[in-house]
C-alpha positions in Angstrom: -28.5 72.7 -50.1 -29.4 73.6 -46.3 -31.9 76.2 -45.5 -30.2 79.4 -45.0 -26.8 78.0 -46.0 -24.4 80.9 -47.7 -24.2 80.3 -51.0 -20.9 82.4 -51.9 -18.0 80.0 -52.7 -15.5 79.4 -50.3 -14.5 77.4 -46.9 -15.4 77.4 -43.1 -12.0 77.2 -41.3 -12.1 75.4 -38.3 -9.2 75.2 -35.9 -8.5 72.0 -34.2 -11.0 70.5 -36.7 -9.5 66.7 -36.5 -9.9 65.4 -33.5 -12.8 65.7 -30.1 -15.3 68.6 -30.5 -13.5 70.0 -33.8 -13.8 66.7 -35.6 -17.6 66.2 -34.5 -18.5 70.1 -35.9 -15.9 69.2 -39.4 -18.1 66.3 -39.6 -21.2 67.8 -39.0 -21.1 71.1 -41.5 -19.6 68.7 -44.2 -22.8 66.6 -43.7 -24.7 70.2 -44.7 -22.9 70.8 -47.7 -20.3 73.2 -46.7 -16.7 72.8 -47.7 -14.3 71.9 -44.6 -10.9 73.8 -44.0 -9.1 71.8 -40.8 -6.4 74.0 -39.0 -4.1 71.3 -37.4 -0.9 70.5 -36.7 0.0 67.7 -39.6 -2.9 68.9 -41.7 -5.0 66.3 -40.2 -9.0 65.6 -41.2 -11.1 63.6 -39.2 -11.6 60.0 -39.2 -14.4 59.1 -42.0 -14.4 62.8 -43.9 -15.7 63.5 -47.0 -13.3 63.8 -49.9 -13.6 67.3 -50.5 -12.5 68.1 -46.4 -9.2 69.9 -46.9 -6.3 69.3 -44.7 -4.1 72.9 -43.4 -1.0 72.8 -41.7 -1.3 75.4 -38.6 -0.3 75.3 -35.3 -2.7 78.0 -33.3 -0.1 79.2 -31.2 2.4 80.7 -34.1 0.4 84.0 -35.2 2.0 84.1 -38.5 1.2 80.2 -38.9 -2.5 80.8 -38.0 -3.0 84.2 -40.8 -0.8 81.4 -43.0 -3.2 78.8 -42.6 -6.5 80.9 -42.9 -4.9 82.7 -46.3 -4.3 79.1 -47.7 -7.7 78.2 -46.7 -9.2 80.6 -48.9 -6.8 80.2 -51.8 -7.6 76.6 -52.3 -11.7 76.9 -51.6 -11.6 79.9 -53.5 -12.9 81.7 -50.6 -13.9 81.7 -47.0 -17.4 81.6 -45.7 -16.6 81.4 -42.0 -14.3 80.5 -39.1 -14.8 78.4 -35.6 -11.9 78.8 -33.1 -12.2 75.3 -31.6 -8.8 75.0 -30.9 -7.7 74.7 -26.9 -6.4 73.5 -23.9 -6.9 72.5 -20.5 -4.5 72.7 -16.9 -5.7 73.3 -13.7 -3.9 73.7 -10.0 -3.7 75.9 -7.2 -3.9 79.6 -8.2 -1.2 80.5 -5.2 1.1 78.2 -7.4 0.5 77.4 -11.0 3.6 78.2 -12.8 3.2 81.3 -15.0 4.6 79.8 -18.0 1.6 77.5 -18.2 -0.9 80.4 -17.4 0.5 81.8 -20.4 0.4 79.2 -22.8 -3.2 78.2 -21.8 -4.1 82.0 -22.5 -2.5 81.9 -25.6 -4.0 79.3 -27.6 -7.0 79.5 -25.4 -7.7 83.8 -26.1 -4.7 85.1 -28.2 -5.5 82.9 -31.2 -9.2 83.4 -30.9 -8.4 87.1 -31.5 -5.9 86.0 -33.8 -7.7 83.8 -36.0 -10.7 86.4 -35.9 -8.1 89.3 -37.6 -7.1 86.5 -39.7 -10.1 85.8 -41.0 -11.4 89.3 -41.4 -10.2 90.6 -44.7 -11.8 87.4 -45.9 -15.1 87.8 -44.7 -15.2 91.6 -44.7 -16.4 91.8 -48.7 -19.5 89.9 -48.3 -20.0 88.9 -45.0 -19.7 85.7 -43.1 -19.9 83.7 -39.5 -17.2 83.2 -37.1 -18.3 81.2 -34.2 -15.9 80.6 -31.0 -15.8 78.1 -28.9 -16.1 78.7 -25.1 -16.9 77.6 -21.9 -19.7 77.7 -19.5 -16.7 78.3 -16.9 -17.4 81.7 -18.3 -19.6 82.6 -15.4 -18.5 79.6 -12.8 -15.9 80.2 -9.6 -14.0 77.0 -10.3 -11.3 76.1 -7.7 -8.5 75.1 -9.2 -9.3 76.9 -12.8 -8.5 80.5 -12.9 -6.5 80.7 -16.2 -9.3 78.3 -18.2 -12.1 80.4 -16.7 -10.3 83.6 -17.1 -9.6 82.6 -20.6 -13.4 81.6 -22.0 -14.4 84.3 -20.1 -11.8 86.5 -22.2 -13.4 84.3 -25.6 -16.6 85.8 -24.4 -15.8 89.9 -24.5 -13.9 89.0 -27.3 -17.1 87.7 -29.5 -19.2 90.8 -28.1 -16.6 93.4 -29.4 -16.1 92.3 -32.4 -19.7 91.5 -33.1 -20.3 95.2 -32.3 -17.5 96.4 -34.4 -17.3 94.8 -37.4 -21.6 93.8 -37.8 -21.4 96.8 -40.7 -19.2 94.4 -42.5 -22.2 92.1 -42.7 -20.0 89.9 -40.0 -21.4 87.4 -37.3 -19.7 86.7 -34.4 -20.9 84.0 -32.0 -19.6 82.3 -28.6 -21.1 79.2 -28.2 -19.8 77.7 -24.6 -20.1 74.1 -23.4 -20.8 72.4 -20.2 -19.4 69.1 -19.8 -18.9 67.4 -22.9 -18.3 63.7 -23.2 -15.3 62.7 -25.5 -13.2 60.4 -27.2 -10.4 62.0 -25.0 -12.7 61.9 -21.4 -15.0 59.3 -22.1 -13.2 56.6 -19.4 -13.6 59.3 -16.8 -17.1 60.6 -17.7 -18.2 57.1 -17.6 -16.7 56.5 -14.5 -19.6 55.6 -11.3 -18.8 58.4 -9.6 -18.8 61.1 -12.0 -21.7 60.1 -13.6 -23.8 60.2 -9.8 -22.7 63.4 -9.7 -23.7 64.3 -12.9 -27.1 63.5 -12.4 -27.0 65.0 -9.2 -25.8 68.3 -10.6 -26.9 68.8 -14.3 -30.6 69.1 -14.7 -30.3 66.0 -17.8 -28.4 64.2 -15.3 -25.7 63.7 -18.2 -22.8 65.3 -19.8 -23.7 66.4 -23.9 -22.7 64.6 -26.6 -20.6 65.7 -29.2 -23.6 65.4 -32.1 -25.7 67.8 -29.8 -22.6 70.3 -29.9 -21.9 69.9 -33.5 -25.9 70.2 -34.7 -26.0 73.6 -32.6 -23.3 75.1 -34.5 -24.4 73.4 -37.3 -27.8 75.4 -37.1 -25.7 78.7 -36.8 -23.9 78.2 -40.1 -26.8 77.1 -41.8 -29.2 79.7 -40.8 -27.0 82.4 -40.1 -29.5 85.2 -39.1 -27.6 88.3 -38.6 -29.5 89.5 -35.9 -28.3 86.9 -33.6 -24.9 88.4 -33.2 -22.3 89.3 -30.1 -23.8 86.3 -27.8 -22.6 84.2 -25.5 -25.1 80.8 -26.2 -24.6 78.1 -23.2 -25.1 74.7 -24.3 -25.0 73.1 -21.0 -28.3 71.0 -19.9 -29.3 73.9 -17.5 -26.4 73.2 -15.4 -25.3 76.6 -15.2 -28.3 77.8 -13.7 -28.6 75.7 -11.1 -27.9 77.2 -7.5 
């Protein structure tokens, strides 16, 4: 068993858990001993999971499908020992003319169901405690041209985590943001191997690279498995120091 791993029965949820980051962190607290819940659409697992990874049918942007899923979860693992909101997605465009339907949508599966699944969750964890960890962004704190709803939308994921840290820490609850810089994919790996991007990489991030996935996954990893609950409500920047950088 890790060090520092909870030892109540039950699942971590994780939404988006097939496929890019969600696959690498399934894979990754599986490797530690905890049971997997993935939230997608088909009830996928990743490629090369355990046996005992279980499969949910959700799609993150149906409230009533994401409390469906997260009750299921529990049901079957006879429990629930903690969520990560992984789930997301990406547009970008001139802020004078992105089409408010797609500013919408973005916000809603990239802030509503991180609030959602979090209330989801919640009467699961609230007996005994537990970790939720969202995923956001370093765009947090960036002026990206181009990227007002996905910045406006991590940065959202961000006072989301700190509230709820506050407000529900007598329920023994952790709430964590972990936020990304670039991240090199199975999705982006063409482009973030691409001569130009990688020039500017090393020109602009203090490791001169993008993370990999394993570095992402072993962070959150750590969280689960050490859970200390006095590191609660924060915003932790995974990013190579790039973020700091003037």
């Amino acid at each position: 068993m890790a060090a520092g791993r909870d030892s109540r029965q039950g699942a971590i949820a994780i939404t988006g858990g097939a496929r890019g980051i969600g696959a690498a962190l399934s894979l990754e607290l599986a490797r530690r001993g905890f049971t997997v819940g993935c939230l997608t659409r088909g009830a996928r697992v990743p490629e090369g999971a355990p046996a005992g990874m279980i499969g949910v049918e959700c799609d993150v942007s149906d409230d009533a499908s994401l409390h469906r899923a997260v009750d299921e979860l529990a049901k079957r693992a006879g429990g629930l020992v903690g969520l990560i909101n992984n789930a997301g997605i990406h547009n970008e465009g001139p802020s004078e003319t992105i089409a408010m339907a797609d500013f919408d949508q973005l916000m809603a599966i990239n802030t509503r169901a991180v609030f959602v699944g979090c209330r989801a969750a919640f009467p699961h964890l609230k007996a005994s405690g537990g970790t939720i960890v969202n995923i956001g962004s370093f765009f947090d704190k960036l002026a990206v041209p181009g990227n007002v709803a996905y910045c406006a939308s991590k940065a959202a994921v961000g006072a989301i985590t700190r509230c709820l840290a506050a407000e529900w820490a007598k329920h023994g609850i952790i709430v964590l943001d972990v936020a990304p810089g670039y991240v090199e994919t199975d999705f982006n790996r063409e482009f973030m191997q691409n001569d130009k991007i990688q020039a500017w990489l090393k020109r602009r991030v203090p490791l001169g690279r993008a993370a990999t996935l394993d570095e992402i996954a072993r962070l959150v990893g750590m969280l689960f498995s050490e859970a200390i609950p006095y590191l609660s409500g924060d915003t932790i920047y995974i990013d190579g120091g790039h973020g700091h950088v003037l």
